[in-house]
LOMAR-933791 format. One record per residue: residue number from 1; x, y, z of N, C-alpha, C in turn. Coordinates in pm, 1 decimal, m for minus. Last residue first. Example, Ala and Ser with C-alpha at 12.3 -4.5 7.8 and 13.67 -1.06 7.14 Angstrom:
num; n_u; n_v; n_w; ca_u; ca_v; ca_w; c_u; c_v; c_w
2; 1285.0; m225.0; 708.0; 1367.0; m106.0; 714.0; 1290.0; 3.0; 787.0
1; 1319.0; m569.0; 780.0; 1230.0; m450.0; 780.0; 1320.0; m330.0; 780.0
***
This chain:
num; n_u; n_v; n_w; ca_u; ca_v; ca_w; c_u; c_v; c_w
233; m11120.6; m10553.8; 10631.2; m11121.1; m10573.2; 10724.5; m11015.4; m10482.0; 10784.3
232; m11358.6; m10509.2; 10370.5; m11195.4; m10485.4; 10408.9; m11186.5; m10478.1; 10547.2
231; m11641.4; m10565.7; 10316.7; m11592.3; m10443.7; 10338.6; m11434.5; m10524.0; 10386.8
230; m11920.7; m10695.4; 10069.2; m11794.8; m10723.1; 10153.4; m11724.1; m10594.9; 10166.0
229; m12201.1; m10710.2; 10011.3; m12111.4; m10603.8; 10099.0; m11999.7; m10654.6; 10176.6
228; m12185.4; m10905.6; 9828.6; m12262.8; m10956.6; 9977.5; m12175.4; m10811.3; 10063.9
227; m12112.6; m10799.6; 9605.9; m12278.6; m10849.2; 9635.8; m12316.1; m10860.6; 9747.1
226; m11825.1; m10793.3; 9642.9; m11936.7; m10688.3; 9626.1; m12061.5; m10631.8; 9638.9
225; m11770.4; m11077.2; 9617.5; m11805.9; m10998.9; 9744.4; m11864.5; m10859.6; 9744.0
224; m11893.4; m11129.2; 9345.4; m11960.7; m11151.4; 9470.0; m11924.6; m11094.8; 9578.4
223; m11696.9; m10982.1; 9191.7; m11838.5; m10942.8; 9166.9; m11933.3; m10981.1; 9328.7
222; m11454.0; m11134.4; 9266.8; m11502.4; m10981.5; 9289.4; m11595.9; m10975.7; 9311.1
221; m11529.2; m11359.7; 9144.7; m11487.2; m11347.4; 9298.5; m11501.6; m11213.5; 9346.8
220; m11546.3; m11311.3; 8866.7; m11684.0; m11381.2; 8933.5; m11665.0; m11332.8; 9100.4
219; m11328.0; m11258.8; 8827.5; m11421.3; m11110.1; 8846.7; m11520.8; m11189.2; 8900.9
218; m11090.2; m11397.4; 9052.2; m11154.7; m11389.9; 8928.5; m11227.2; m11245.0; 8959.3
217; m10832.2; m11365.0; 9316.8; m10961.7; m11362.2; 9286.8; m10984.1; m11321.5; 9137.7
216; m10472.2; m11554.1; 9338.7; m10617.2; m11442.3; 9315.4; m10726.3; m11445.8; 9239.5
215; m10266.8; m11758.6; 9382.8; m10387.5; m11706.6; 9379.8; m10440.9; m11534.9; 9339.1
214; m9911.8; m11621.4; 9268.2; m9976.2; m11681.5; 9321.7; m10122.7; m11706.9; 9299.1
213; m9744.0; m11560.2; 9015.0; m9713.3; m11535.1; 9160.5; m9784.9; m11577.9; 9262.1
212; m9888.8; m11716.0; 8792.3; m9726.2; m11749.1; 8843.9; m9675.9; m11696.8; 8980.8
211; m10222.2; m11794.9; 8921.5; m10103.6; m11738.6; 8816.4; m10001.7; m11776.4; 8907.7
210; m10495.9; m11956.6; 8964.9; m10371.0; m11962.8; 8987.7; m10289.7; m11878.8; 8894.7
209; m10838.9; m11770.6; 9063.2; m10745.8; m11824.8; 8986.2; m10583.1; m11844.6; 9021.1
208; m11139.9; m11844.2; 9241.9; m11044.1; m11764.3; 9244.7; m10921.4; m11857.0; 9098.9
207; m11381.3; m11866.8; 9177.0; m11418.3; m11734.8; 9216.5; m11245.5; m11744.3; 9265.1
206; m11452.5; m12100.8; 9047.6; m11455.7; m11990.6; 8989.2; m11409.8; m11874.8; 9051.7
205; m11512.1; m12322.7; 9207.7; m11637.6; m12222.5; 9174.5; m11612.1; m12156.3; 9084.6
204; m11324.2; m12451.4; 9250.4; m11425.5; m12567.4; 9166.5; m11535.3; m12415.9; 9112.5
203; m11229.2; m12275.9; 9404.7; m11165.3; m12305.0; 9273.1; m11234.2; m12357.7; 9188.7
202; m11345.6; m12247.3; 9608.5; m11296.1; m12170.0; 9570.3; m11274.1; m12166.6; 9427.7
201; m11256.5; m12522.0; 9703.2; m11419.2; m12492.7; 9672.7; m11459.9; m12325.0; 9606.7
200; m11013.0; m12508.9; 9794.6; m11073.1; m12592.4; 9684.7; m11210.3; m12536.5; 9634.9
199; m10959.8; m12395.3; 10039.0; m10964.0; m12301.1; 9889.7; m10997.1; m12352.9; 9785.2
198; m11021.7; m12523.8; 10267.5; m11082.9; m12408.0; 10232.1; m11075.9; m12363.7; 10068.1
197; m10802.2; m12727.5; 10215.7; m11022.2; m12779.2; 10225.3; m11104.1; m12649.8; 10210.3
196; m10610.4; m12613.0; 10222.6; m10663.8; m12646.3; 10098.0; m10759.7; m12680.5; 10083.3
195; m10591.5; m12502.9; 10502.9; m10587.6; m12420.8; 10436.6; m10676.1; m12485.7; 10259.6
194; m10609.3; m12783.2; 10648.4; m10704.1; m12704.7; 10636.5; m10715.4; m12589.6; 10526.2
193; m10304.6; m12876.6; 10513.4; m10433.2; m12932.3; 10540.9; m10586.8; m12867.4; 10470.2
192; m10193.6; m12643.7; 10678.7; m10188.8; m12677.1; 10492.4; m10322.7; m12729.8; 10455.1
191; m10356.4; m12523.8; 10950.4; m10281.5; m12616.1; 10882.9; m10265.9; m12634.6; 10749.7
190; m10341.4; m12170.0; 10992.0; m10430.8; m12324.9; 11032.1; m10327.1; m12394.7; 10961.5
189; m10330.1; m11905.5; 11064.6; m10266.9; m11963.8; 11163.8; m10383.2; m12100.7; 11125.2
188; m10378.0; m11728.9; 10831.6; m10502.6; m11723.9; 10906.6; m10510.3; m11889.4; 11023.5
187; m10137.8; m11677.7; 10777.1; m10226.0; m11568.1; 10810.0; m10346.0; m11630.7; 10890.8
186; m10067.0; m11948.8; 10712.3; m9960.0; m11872.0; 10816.1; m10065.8; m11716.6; 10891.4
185; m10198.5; m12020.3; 10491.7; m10173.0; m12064.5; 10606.3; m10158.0; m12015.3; 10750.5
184; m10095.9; m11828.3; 10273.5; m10272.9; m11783.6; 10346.5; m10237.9; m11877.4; 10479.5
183; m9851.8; m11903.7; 10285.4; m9877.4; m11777.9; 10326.4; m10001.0; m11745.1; 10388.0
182; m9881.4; m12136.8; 10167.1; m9830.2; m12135.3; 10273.3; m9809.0; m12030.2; 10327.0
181; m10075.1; m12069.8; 9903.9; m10116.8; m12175.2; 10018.8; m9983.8; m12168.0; 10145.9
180; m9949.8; m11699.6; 9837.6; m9956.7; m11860.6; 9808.9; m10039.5; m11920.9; 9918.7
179; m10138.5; m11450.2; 9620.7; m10064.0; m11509.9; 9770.7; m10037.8; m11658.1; 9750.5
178; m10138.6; m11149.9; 9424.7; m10144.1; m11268.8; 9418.7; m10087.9; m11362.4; 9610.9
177; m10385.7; m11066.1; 9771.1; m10334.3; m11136.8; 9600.9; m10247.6; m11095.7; 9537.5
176; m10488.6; m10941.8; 9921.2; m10349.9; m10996.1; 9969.5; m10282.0; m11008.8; 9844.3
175; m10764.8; m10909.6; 9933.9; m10674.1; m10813.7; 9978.5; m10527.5; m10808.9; 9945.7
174; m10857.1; m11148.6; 9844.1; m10875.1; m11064.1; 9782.6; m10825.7; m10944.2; 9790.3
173; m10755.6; m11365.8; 9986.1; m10654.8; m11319.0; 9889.6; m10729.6; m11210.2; 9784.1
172; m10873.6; m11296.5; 10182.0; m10736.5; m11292.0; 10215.6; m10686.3; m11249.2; 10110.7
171; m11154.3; m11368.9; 10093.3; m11087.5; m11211.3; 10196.6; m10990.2; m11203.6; 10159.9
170; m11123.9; m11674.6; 10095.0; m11150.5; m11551.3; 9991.6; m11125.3; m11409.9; 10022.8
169; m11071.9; m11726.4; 10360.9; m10935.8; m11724.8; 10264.5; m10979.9; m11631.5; 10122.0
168; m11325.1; m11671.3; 10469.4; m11134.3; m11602.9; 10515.7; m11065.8; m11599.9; 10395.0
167; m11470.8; m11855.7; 10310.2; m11455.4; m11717.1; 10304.1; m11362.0; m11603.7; 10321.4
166; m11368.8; m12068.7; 10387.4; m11331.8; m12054.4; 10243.7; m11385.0; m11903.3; 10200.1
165; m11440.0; m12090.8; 10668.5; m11279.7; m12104.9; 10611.8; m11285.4; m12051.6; 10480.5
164; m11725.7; m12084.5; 10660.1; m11646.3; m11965.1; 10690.6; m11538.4; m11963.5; 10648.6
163; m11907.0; m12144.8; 10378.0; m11810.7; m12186.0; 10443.1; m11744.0; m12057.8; 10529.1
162; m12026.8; m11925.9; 10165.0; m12125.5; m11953.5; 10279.2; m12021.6; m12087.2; 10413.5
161; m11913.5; m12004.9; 9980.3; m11867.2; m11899.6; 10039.3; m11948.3; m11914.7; 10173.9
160; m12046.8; m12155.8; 9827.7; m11951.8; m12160.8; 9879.5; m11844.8; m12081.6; 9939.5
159; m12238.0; m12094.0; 9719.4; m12257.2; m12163.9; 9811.7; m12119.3; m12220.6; 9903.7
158; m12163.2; m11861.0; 9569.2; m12230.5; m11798.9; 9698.8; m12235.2; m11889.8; 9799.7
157; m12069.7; m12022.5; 9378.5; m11962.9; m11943.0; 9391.5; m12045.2; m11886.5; 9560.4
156; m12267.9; m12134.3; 9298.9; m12137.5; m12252.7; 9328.2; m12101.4; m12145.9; 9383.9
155; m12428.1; m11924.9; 9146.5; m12497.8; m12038.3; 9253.8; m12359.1; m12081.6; 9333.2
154; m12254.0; m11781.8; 8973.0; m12269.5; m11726.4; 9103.5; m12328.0; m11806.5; 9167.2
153; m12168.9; m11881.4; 8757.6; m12085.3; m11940.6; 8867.3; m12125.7; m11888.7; 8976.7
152; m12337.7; m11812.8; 8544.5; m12325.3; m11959.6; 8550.8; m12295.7; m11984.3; 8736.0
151; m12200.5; m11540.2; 8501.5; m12375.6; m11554.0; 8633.4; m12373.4; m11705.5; 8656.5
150; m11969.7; m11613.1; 8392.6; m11945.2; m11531.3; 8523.0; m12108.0; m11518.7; 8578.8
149; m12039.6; m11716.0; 8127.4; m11990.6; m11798.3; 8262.4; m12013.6; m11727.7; 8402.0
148; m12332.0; m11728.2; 7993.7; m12201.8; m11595.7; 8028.9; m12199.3; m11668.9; 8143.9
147; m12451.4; m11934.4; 7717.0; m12439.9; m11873.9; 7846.6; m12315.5; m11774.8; 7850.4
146; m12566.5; m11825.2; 7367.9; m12440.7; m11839.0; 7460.0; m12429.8; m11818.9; 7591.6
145; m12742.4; m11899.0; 7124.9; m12740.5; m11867.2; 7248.3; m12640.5; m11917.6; 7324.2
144; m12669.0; m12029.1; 6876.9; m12666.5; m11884.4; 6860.7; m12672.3; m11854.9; 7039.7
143; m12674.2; m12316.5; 6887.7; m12618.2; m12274.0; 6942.3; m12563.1; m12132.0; 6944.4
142; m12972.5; m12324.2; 6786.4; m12964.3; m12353.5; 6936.1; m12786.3; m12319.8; 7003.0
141; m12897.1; m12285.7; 6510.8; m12993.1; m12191.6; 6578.2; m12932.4; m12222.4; 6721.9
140; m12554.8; m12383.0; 6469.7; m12678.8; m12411.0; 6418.4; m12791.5; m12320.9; 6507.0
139; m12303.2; m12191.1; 6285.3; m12405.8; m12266.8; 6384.8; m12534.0; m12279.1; 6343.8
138; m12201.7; m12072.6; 6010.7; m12197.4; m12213.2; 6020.0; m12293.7; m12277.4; 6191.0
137; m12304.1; m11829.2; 6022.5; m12368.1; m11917.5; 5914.0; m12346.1; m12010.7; 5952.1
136; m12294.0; m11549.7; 6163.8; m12260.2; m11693.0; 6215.0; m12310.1; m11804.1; 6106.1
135; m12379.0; m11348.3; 6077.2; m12249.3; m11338.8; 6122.2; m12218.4; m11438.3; 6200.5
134; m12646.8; m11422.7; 6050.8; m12608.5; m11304.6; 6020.0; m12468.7; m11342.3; 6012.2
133; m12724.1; m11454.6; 6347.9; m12748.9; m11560.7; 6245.2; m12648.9; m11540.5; 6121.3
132; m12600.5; m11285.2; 6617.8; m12686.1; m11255.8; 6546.7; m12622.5; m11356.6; 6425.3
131; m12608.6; m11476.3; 6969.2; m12505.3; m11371.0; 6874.4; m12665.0; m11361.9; 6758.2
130; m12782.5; m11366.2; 7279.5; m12798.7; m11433.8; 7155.9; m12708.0; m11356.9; 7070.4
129; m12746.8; m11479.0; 7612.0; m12666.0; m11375.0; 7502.5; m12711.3; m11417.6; 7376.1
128; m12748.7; m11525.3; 7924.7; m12745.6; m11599.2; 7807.5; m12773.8; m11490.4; 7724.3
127; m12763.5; m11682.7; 8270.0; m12772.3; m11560.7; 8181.7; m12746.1; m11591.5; 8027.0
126; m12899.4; m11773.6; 8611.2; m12803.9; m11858.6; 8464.6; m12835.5; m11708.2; 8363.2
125; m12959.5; m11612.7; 8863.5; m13036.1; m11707.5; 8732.8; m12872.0; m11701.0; 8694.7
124; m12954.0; m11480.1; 9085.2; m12855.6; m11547.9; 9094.6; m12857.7; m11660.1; 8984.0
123; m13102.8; m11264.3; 9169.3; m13164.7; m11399.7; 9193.1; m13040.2; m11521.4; 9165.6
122; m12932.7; m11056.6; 9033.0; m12986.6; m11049.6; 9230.5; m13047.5; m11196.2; 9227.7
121; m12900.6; m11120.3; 8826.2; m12754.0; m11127.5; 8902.5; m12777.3; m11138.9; 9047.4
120; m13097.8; m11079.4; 8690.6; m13021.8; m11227.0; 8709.9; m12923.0; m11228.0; 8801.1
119; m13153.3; m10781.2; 8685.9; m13247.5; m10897.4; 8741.6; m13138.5; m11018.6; 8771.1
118; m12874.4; m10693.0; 8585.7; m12929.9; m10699.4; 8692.2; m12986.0; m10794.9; 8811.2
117; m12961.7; m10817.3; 8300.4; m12819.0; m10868.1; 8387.8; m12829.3; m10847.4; 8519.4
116; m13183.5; m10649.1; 8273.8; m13239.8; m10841.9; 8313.4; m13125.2; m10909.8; 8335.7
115; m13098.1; m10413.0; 8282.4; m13172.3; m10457.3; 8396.4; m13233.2; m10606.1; 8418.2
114; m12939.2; m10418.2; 8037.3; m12892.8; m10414.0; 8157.2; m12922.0; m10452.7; 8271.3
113; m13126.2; m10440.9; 7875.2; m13044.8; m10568.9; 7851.6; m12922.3; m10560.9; 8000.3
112; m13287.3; m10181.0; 7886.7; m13329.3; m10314.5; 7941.3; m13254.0; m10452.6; 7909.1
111; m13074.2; m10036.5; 7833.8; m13089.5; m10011.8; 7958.5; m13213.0; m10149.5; 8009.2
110; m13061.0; m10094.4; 7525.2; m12949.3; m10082.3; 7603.0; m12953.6; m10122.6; 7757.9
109; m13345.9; m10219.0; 7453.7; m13296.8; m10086.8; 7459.9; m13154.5; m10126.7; 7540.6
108; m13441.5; m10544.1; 7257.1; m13460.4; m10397.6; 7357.2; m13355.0; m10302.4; 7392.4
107; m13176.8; m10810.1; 7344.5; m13271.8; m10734.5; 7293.4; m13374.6; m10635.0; 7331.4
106; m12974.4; m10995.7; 7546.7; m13000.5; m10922.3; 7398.2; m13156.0; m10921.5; 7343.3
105; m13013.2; m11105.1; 7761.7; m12954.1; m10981.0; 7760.9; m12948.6; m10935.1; 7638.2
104; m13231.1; m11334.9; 7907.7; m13141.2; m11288.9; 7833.8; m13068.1; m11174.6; 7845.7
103; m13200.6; m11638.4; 8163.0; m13229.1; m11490.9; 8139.8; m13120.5; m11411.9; 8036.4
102; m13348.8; m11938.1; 8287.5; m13253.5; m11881.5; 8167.6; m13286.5; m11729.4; 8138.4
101; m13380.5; m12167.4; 8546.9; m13467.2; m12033.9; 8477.5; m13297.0; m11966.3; 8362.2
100; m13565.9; m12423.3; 8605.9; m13457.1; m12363.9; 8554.7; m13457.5; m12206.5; 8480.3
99; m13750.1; m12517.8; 8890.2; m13759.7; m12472.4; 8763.8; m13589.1; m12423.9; 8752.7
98; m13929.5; m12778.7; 8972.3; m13782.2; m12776.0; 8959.4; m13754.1; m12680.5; 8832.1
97; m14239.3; m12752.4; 9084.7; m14209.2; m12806.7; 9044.2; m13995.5; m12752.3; 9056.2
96; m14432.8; m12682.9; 9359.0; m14357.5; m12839.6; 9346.3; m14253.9; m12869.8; 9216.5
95; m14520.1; m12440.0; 9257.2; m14443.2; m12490.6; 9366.7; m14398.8; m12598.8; 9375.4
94; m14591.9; m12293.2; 9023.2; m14528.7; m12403.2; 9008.4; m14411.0; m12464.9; 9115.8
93; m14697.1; m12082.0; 9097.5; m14793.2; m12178.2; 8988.3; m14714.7; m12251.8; 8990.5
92; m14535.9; m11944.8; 9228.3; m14640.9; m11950.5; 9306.6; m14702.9; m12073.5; 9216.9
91; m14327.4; m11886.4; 9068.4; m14336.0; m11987.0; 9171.4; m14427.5; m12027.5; 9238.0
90; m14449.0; m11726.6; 8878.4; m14420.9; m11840.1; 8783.9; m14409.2; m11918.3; 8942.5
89; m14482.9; m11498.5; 9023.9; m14561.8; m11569.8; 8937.2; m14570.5; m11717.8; 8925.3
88; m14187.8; m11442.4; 9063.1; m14262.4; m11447.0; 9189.0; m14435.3; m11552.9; 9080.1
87; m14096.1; m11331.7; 8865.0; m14029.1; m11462.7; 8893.2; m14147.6; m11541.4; 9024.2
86; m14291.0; m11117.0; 8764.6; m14262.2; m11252.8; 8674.0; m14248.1; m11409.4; 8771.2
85; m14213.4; m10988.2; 8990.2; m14358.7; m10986.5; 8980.2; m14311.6; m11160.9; 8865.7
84; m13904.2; m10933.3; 8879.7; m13960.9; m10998.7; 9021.5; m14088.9; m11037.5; 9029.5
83; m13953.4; m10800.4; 8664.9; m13904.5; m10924.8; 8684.9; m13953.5; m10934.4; 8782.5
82; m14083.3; m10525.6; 8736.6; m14158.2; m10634.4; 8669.7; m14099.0; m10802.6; 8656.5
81; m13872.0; m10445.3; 8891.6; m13977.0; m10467.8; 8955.6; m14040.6; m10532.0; 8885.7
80; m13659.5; m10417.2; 8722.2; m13644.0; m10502.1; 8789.9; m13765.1; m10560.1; 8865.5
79; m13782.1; m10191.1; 8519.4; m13817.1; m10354.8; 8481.6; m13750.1; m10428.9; 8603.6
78; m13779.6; m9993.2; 8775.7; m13933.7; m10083.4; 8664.4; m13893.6; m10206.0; 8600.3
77; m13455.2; m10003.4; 8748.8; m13585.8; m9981.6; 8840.3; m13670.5; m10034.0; 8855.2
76; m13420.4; m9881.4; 8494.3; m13379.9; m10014.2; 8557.9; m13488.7; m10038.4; 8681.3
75; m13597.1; m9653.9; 8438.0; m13617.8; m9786.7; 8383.6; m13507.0; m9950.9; 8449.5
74; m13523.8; m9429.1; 8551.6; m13574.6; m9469.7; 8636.7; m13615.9; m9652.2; 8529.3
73; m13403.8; m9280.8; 8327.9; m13345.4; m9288.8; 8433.7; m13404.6; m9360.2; 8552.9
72; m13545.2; m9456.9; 8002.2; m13550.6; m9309.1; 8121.0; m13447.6; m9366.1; 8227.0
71; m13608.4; m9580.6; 7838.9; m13484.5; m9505.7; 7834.5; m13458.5; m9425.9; 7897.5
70; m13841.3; m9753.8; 7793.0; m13712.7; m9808.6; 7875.0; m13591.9; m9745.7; 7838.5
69; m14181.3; m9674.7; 7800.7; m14040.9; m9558.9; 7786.0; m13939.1; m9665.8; 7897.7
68; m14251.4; m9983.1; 7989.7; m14310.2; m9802.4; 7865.3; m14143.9; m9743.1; 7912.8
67; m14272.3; m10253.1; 8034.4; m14193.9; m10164.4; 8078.9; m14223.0; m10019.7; 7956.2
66; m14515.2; m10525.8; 8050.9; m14450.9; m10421.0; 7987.7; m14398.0; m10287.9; 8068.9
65; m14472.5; m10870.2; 8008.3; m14428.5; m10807.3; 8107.2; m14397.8; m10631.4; 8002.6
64; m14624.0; m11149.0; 7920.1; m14590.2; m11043.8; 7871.5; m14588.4; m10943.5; 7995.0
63; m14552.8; m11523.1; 7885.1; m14575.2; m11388.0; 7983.9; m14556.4; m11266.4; 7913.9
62; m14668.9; m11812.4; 7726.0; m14606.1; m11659.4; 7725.6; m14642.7; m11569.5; 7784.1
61; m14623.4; m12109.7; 7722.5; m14702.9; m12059.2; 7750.2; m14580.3; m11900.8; 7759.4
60; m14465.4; m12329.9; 7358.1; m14477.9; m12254.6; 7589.5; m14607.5; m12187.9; 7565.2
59; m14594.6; m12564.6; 7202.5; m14639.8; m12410.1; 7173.9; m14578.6; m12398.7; 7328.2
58; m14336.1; m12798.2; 7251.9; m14509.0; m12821.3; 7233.2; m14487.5; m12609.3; 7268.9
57; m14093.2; m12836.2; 7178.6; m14204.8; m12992.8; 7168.3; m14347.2; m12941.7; 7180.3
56; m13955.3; m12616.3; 6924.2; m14023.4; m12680.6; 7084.2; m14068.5; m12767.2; 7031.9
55; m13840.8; m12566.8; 6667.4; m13818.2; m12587.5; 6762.9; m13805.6; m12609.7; 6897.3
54; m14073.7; m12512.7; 6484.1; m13986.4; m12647.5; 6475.9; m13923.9; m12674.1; 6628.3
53; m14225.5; m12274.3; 6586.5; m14254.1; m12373.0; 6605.9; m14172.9; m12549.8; 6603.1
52; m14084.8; m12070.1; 6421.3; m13993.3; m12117.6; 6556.5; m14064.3; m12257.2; 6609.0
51; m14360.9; m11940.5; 6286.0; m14196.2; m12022.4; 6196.1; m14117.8; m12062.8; 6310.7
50; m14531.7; m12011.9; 6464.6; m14579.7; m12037.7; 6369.1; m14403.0; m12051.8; 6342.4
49; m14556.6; m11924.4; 6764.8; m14639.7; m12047.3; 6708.7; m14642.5; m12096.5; 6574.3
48; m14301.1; m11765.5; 6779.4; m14338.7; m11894.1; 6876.5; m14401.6; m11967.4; 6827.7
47; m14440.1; m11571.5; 6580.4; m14306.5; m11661.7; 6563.6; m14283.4; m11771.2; 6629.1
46; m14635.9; m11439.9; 6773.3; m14664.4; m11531.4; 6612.9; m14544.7; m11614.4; 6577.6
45; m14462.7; m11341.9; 7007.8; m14552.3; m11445.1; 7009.6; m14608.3; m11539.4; 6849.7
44; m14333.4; m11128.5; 6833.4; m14274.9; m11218.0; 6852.3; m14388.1; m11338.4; 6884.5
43; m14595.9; m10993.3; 6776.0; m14517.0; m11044.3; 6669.5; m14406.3; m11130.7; 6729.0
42; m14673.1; m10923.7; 7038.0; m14789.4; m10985.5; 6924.8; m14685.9; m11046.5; 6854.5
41; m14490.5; m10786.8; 7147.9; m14449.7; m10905.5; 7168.4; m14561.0; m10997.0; 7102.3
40; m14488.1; m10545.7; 6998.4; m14328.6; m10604.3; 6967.3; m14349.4; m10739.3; 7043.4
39; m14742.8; m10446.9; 7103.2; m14755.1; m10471.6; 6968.9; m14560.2; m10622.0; 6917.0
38; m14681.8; m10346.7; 7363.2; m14739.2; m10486.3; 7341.6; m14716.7; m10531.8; 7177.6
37; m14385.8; m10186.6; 7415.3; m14492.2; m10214.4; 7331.1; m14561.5; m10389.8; 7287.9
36; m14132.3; m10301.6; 7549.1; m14179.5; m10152.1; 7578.6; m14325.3; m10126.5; 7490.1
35; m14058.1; m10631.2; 7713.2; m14117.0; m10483.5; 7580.3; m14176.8; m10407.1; 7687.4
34; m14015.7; m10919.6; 7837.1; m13974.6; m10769.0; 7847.3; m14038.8; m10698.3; 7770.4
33; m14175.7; m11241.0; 7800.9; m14151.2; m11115.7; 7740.3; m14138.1; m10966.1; 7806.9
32; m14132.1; m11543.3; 7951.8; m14158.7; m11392.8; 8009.1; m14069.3; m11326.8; 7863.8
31; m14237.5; m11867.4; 7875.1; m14126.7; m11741.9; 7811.8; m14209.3; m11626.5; 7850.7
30; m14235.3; m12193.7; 7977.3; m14301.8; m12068.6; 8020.1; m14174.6; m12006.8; 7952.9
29; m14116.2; m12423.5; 7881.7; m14238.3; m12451.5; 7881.7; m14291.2; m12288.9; 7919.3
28; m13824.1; m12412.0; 7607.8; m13906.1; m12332.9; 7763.9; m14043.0; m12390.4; 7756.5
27; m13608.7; m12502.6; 7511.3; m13757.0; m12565.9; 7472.4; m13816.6; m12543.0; 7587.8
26; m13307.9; m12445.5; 7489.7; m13326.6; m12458.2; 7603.4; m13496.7; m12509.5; 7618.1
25; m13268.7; m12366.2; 7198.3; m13175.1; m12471.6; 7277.3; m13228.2; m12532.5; 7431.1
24; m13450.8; m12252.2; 7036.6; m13458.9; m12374.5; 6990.3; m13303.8; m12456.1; 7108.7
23; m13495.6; m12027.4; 7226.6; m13633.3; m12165.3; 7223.1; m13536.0; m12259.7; 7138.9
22; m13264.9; m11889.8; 7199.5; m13277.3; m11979.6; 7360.8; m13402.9; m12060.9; 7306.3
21; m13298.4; m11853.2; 6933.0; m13159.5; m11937.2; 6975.2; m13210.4; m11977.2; 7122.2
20; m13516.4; m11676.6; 6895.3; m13535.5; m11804.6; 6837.9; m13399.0; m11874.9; 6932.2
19; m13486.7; m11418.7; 7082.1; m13530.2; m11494.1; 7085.7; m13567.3; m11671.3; 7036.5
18; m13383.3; m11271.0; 6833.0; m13328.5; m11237.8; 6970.0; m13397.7; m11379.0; 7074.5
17; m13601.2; m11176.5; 6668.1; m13534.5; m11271.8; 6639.0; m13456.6; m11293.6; 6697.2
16; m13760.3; m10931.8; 6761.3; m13826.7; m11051.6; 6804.1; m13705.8; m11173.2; 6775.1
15; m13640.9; m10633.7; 6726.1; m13617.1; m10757.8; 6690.8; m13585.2; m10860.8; 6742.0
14; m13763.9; m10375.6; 6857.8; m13789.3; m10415.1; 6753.6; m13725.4; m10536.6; 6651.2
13; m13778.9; m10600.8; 7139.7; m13794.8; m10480.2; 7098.0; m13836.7; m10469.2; 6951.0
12; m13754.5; m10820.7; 7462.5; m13767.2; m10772.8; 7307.4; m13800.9; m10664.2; 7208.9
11; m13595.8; m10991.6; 7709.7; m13627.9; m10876.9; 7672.7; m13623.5; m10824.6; 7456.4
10; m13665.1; m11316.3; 7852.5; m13628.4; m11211.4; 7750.2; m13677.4; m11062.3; 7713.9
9; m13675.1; m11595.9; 8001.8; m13709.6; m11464.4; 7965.4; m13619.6; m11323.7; 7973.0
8; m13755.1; m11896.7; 8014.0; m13657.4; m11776.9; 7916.9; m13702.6; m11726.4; 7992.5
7; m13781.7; m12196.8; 8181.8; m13795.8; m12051.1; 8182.5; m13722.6; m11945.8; 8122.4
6; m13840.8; m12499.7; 8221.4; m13738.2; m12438.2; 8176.1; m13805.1; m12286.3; 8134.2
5; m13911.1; m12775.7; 8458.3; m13956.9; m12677.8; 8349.3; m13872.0; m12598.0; 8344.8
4; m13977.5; m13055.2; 8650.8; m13906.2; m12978.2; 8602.5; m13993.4; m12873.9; 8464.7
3; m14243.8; m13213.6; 8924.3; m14213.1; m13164.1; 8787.0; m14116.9; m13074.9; 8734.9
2; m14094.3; m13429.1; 9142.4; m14130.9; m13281.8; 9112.9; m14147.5; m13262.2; 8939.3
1; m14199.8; m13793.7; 9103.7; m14092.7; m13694.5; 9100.0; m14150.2; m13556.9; 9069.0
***
């Protein structure tokens, strides 16, 4: 069987502790470090091997990725380009294997918790949030890290769109919304039937919701046609 492996990466700054909640939930064999100073990922790296140690099975291996001055107008930019160099890395060394990749958003500068939502959003990664220890006493470390549903759903949500029917009907009621199943019917002249083989997959994704007047599109549903230049017909 392919080998599986599990991939943080994180952006870190002056607090490395942004980091313990995805190692002790997700036990990355590879962690890409963001910083703006090698020195901010020396010290996180010591934490990996020495007090966080409880929580892997065995020391990952650690990327250090550096972005200088991440407050300029051109820093989304750079660190998207250093992600990519990362993601591109890690596939080349691990073609056979099944990687999962986990991307943060807390820690470092404002504008680099932006550009690894970014990063994740163009590759279409899983995303994840560390609250602070601080203001959570009763969890336990591993569950300080919190996916963010709305990147969760963009795999399900693109592959299914990639249906033409369930695209129409995403159109429809992104224009149309709220609408019912015997209205989208009638618009796009098919059968009930058909109409619900289209919008199920819709639903299992995320990308649309039921209220009292009818369907309409989530922000996950937004967000994607946005992504794929959807234009209004």
């Amino acid at each position: 069987m392919a080998e599986e492996i599990d991939v943080v990466m994180q952006p870190v700054g002056r607090t490395p502790g942004v980091l313990e909640a995805p190692l002790a939930k997700y036990k990355p064999q590879i962690v890409v470090l963001f910083t703006s100073q090698q020195s901010y990922a020396d010290i996180t790296i010591q934490h990996i091997e020495h007090s966080w140690r409880i929580h892997t099975n065995r020391i990952p291996e650690v990327i250090v990725k550096i972005v200088e001055e991440p407050w300029t107008s051109d820093t989304v930019d750079r660190y998207m380009k250093v992600f990519d160099e990362a993601v591109l890395e890690i596939e080349l060394e691990f073609k056979s294997a099944k990687i999962n990749w986990h991307v943060g958003t807390a820690g470092g500068t404002n504008l680099m918790a932006i550009s690894s939502a970014l990063s994740a959003f163009t590759h279409r990664f899983p995303v994840f949030s560390s609250l602070d220890s601080a203001h959570h006493p009763k969890l336990e470390t591993k569950d300080l890290a919190i996916e963010i549903e709305l990147f969760t759903n963009l795999g399900p949500g693109f592959k299914a769109l990639q249906n033409s029917r369930s695209m129409k009907i995403m159109k429809l009621i992104h224009k149309e919304g709220p609408i019912n199943p015997s209205t989208i019917s009638f618009h796009l002249n098919c059968t009930k039937q058909n109409e619900s083989k289209g919008r199920i997959p819709l639903v299992k994704s995320n990308l649309i919701m039921k209220t009292d007047s009818g369907w309409v599109p989530t922000n996950v549903g937004k967000s994607l046609l946005a992504l794929m230049d959807y234009e209004e017909e």
